[in-house]
C-alpha positions as CSV (number, residue, x, y, z in Angstrom):
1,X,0.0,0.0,0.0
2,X,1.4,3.3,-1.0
3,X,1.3,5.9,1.9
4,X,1.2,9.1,-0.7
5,X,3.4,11.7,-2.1
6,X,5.5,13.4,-0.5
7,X,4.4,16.3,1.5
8,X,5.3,18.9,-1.1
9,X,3.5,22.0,0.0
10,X,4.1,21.1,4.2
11,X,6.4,23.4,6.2
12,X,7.8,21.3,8.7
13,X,9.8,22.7,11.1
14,X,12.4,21.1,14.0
15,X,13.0,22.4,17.6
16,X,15.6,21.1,19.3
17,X,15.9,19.9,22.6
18,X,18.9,18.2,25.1
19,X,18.8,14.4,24.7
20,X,21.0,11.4,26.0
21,X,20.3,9.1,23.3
22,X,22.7,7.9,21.9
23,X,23.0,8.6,17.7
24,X,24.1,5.2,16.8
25,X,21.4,4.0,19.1
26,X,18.7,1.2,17.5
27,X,15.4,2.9,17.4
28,X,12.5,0.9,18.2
29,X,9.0,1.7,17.1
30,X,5.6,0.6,17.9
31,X,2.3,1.1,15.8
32,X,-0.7,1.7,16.8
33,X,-3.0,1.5,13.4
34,X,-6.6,0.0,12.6
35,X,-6.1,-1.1,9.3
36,X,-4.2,-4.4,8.8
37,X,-2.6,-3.5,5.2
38,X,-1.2,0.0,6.5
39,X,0.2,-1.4,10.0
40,X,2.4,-4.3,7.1
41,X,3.0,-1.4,4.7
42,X,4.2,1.2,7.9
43,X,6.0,-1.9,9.5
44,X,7.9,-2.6,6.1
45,X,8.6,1.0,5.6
46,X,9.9,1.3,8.7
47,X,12.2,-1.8,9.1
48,X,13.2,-1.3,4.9
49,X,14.7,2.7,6.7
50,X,16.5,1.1,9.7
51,X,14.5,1.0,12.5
52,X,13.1,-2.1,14.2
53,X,9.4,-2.4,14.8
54,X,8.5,-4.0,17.9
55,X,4.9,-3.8,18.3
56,X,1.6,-3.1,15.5
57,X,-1.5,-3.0,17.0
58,X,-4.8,-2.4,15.5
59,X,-6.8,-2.3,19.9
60,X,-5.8,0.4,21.6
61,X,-5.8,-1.5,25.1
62,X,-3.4,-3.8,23.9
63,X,-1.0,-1.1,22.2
64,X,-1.2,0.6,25.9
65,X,-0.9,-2.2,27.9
66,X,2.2,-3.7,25.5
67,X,4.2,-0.8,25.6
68,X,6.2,-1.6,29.1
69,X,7.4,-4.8,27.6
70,X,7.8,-3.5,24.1
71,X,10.1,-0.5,25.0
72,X,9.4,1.3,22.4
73,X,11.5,5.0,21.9
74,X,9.0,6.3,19.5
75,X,5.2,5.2,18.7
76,X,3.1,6.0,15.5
77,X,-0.4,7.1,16.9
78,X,-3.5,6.9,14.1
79,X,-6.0,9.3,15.5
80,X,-9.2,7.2,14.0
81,X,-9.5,4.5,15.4
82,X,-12.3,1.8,14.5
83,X,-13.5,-1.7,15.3
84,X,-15.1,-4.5,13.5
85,X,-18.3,-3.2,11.3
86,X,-16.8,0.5,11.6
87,X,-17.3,0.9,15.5
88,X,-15.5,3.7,16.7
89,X,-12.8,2.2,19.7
90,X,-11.5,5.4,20.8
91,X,-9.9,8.7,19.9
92,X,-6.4,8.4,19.3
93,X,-5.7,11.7,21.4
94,X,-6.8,10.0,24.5
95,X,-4.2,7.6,23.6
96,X,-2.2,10.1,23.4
97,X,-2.4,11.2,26.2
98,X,-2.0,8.0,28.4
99,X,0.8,7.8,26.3
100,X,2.2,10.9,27.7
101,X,1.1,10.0,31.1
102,X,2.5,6.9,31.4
103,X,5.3,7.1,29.5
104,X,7.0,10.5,29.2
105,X,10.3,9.6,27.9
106,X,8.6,7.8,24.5
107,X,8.3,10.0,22.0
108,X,5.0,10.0,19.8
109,X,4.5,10.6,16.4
110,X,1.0,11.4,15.3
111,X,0.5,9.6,11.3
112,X,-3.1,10.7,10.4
113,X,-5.5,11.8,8.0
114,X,-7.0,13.6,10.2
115,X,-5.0,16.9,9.4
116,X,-7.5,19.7,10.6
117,X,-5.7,22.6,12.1
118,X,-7.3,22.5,15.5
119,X,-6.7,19.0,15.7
120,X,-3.2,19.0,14.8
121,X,-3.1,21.8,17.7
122,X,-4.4,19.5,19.6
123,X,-2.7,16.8,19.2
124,X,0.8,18.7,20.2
125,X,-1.0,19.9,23.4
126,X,-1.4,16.6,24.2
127,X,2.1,15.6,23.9
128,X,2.7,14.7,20.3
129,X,6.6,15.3,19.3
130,X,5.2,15.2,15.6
131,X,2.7,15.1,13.0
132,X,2.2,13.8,9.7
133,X,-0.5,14.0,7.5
134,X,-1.1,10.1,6.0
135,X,-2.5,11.2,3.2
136,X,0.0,13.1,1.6
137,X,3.6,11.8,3.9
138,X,5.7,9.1,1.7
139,X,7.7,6.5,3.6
140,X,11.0,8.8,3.4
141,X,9.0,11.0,5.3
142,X,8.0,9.0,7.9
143,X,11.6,7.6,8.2
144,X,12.9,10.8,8.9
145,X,10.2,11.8,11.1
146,X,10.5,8.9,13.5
147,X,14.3,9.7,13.5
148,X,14.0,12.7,14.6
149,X,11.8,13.0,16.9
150,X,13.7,9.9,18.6
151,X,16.3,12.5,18.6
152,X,14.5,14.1,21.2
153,X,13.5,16.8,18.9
154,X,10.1,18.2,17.7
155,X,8.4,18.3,14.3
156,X,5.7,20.4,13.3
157,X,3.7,21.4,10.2
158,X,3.5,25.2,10.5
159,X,0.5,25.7,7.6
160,X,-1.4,22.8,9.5
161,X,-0.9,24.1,13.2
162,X,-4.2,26.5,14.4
163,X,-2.3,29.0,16.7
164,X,-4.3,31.0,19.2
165,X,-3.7,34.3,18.8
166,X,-1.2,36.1,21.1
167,X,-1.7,37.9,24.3
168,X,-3.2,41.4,23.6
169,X,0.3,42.7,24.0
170,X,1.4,44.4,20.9
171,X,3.8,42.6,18.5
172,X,6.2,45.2,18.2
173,X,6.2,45.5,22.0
174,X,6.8,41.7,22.7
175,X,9.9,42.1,19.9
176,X,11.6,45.2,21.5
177,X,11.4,43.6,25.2
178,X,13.9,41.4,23.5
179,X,17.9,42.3,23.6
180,X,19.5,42.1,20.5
181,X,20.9,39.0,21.0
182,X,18.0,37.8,22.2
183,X,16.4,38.1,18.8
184,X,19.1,36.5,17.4
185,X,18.9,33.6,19.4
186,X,15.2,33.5,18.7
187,X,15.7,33.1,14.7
188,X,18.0,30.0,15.2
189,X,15.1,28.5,17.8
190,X,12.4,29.0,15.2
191,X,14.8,27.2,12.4
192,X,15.0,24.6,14.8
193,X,18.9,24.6,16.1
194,X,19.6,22.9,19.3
195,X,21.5,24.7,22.5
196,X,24.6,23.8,21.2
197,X,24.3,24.5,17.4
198,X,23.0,27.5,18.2
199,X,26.3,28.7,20.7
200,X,28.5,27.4,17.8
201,X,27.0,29.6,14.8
202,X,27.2,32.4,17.6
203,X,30.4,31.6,18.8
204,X,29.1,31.6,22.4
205,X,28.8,29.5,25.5
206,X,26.3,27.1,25.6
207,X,25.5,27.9,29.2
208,X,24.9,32.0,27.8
209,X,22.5,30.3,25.2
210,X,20.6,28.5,27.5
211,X,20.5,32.2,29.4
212,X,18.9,33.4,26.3
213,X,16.9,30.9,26.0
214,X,15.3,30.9,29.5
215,X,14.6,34.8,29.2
216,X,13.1,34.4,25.6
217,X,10.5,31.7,27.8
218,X,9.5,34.3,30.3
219,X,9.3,37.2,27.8
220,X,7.0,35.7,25.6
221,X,5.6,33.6,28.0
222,X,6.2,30.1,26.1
223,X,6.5,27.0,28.6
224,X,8.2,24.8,25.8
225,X,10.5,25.0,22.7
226,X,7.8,24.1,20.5
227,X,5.6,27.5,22.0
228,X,8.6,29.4,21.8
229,X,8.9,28.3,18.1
230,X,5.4,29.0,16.6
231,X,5.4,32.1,18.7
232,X,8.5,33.5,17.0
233,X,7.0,32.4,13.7
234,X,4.0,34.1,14.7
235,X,5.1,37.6,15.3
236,X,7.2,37.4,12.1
237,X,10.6,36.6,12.8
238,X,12.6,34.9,10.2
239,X,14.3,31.5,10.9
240,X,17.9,31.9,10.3
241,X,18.9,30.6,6.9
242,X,22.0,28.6,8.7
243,X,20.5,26.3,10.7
């Protein structure tokens, strides 16, 4: 089964976040799809990029209650979920977030054709590291997704993503509360350099980026990467074209 072309028109951006995982590191996946002929096409995808697949499910329940024993690093979350004759099981953002609950340290990657902006929203306020659309993601996609995200890091679409509008501060006001550098830092953040790239292209400490970084949190009140991200993007700023 073909999963689609590739997501030509998607703007998928990366945050980066501190990780101990190692690079060389075997990344095992677990799927949790209702249709048999995707969860062999996904598996095959998967295993034909270099990860191992150590768990498809098409119940919920089971996907949940395997995932201890599986030890997964990232799972692959289908938001419909249906039984025999078309009865709906559950949402896949509840699983989501038991996912989350139970697990924190597994990373989830949301594959769905579902791709409505308030539910991909969504699905990142429950704890989603990423999202891709299955109608329109190929298997190189996917590959890369899960590899990043296993990474520690975030992906998200930005034209798929419904974000709330901002605080009734002013834009230009939330901008100039920034430093100079601080703005700087915050164009490498929204292209989606880590701590560490970000201190090399600016020939800084790591420690005065993370300084930076924890003001830019408080300024424009973002309690995660991904926030601080899609709020830069938001009030305009310009990803660095280095990153």
């Amino acid at each position: 089964m073909a999963l689609g072309g590739i997501q030509r028109d998607l703007a998928n951006v990366t945050t980066g976040r501190e990780t101990n995982m190692d690079e060389n590191a075997e990344v095992r996946v677990s799927i949790l799809e209702d249709q048999w002929m995707m969860r062999e096409s996904l598996s095959e995808v998967l295993e034909a990029g270099g990860l191992r697949v150590v768990g498809k499910y098409g119940d919920p329940g089971e996907f949940l209650a395997r995932m201890a024993t599986d030890g997964p690093r990232v799972v692959i979350i289908d938001l419909g979920l249906l039984g025999p004759g078309g009865r709906e099981l559950t949402d896949g953002l509840n699983v989501l977030k038991e996912v989350r609950a139970r697990h924190p340290d597994v990373q989830a990657l949301v594959f769905s054709g579902h791709a409505e902006a308030d539910t991909v929203s969504q699905c990142y306020r429950d704890g989603a590291a990423g999202f891709l659309d299955k109608l329109s993601a190929d298997g190189s996609a996917l590959v890369n997704a899960v590899k990043v995200v296993a990474r520690g890091e975030r992906i998200f679409p930005v034209n798929l993503l419904s974000v709330p509008p901002m605080a009734p501060t002013p834009v230009p006001a939330l901008l100039q509360s920034l430093s100079a550098r601080e703005r700087e830092v915050l164009t490498y953040v929204a292209a989606g350099a880590d701590n560490l790239k970000i201190a090399t292209f600016l020939k800084i400490s790591e420690r005065t980026v993370k300084a930076h970084v924890s003001s830019l949190y408080r300024k424009l009140s973002a309690e995660n990467r991904t926030r601080l991200a899609l709020t830069a993007l938001q009030l305009g700023v310009r990803p660095s074209s280095e990153v």
